[in-house]
C-alpha positions in Angstrom: 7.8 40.0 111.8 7.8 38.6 108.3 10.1 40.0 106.1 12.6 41.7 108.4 15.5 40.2 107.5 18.9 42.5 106.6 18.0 42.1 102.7 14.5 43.6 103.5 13.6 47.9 104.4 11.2 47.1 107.4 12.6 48.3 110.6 14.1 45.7 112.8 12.7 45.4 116.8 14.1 47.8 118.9 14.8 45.4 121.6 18.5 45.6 122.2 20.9 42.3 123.9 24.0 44.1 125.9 26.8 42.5 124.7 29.5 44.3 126.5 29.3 47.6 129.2 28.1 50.3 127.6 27.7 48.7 123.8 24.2 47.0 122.8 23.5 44.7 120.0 20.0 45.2 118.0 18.2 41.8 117.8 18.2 40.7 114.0 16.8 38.0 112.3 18.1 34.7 112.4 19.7 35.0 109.0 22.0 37.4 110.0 23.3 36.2 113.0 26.3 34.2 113.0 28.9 31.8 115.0 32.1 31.3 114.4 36.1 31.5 115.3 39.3 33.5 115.4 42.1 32.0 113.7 45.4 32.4 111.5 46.2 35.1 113.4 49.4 37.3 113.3 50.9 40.1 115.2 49.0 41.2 118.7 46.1 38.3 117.3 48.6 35.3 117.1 47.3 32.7 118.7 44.0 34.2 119.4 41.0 31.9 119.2 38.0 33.7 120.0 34.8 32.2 119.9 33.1 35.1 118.6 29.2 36.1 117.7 28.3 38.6 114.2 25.6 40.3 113.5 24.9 42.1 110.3 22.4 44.7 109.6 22.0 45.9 106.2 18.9 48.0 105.3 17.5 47.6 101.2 17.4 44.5 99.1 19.0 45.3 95.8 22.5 46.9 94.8 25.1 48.2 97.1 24.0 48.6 100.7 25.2 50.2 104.0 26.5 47.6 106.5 26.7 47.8 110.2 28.3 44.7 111.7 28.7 43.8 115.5 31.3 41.2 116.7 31.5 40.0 120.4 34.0 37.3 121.6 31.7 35.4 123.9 34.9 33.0 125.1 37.8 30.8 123.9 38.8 27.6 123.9 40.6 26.0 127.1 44.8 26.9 126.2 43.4 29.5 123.9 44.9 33.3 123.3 41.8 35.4 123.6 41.6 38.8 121.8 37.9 39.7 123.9 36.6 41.3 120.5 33.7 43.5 121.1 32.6 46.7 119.2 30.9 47.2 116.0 31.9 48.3 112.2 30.2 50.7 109.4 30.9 49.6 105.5 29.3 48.3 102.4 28.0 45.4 101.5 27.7 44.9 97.4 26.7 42.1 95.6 28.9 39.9 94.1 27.7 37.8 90.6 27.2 34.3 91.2 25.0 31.5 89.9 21.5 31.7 90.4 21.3 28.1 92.1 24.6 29.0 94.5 22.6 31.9 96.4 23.4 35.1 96.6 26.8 36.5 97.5 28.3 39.7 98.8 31.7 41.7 99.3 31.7 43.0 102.5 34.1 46.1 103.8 33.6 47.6 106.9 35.8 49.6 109.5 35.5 50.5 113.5 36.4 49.9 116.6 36.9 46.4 118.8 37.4 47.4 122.0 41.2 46.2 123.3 42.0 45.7 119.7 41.6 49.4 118.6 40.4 50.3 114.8 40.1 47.7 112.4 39.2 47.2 108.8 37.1 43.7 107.9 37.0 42.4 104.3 35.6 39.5 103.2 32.2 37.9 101.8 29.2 36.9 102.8 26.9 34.2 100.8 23.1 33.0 101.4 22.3 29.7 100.5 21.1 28.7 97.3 18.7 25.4 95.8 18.8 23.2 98.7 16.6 22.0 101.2 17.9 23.8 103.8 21.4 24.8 104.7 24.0 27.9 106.6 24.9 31.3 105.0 28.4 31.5 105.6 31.0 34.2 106.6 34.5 34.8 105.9 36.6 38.1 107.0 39.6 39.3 107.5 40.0 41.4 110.4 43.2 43.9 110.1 44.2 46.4 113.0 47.7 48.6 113.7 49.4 45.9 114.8 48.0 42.4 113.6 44.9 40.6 111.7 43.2 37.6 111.8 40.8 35.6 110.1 36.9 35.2 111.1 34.8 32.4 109.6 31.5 32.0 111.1 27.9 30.2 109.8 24.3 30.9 110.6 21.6 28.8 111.8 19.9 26.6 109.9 17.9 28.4 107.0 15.8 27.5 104.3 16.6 27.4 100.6 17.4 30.9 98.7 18.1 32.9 102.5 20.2 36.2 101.5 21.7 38.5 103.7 
């Protein structure tokens, strides 16, 4: 489907991928799925190292939009503390000013649930990739529950030039 990705208003499949029992993940573009890690955690995350998946979902194209984010660990390194992330988050995504050639940039805040962890907020940004040839939109969060937080920085796929969220 052309045109489907989180900056556009056409409805996304509604093929699901379980991620965890009883929790699904809707199937998003490419754009708006991510990879990354756990790290510079403190508290109940210290020394967690989750490899982790996001996916972001984010209805409109212009001005401040609803967000829903999923974020599954999907493993950890070998030594590794692992947190076993799974659950999603509701917040906003709002656009942030940047330079035209940079790509477009977002705030992202978001709260919810992550399984073992409990509630959690998540701030951070989210950028798309601007005049190049092809390149990653990137992700940076900070993850904060009752009784520790963590950082999450993940990357996309491969994407062509100008990709938003």
């Amino acid at each position: 489907m052309l045109g489907s990705a989180c900056g556009s208003s056409a409805k996304p499949p509604s093929t699901n991928t379980t991620v965890a029992p009883g929790g699904t993940v809707p199937r998003v573009p490419v754009r708006d799925r991510f990879t990354g890690t756990l790290h510079s955690g403190i508290g109940s995350l210290a020394g967690a190292r989750d490899v982790v998946k996001v996916r972001l979902q984010a209805p409109g194209t212009t001005g401040t939009r609803r967000l829903t984010m999923w974020i599954v660990s999907t493993g950890c390194p070998a030594g590794a503390t692992c947190a076993h992330l799974s659950g999603s988050l509701r917040g906003q995504l709002r656009p942030v000013r940047a330079l035209p050639d940079v790509g477009h940039r977002y705030a992202m805040a978001a709260s919810g649930s992550l399984g073992s962890v409990g509630v959690v907020t998540a701030a951070g940004t989210v950028a798309g990739t601007g005049n190049i040839n092809s390149g990653f939109e990137t992700l940076q969060l900070t993850l904060t529950g009752k009784h520790g937080s963590a950082r999450l920085s993940a990357h996309s796929a491969r994407v062509p030039p100008f990709t938003s969220p």
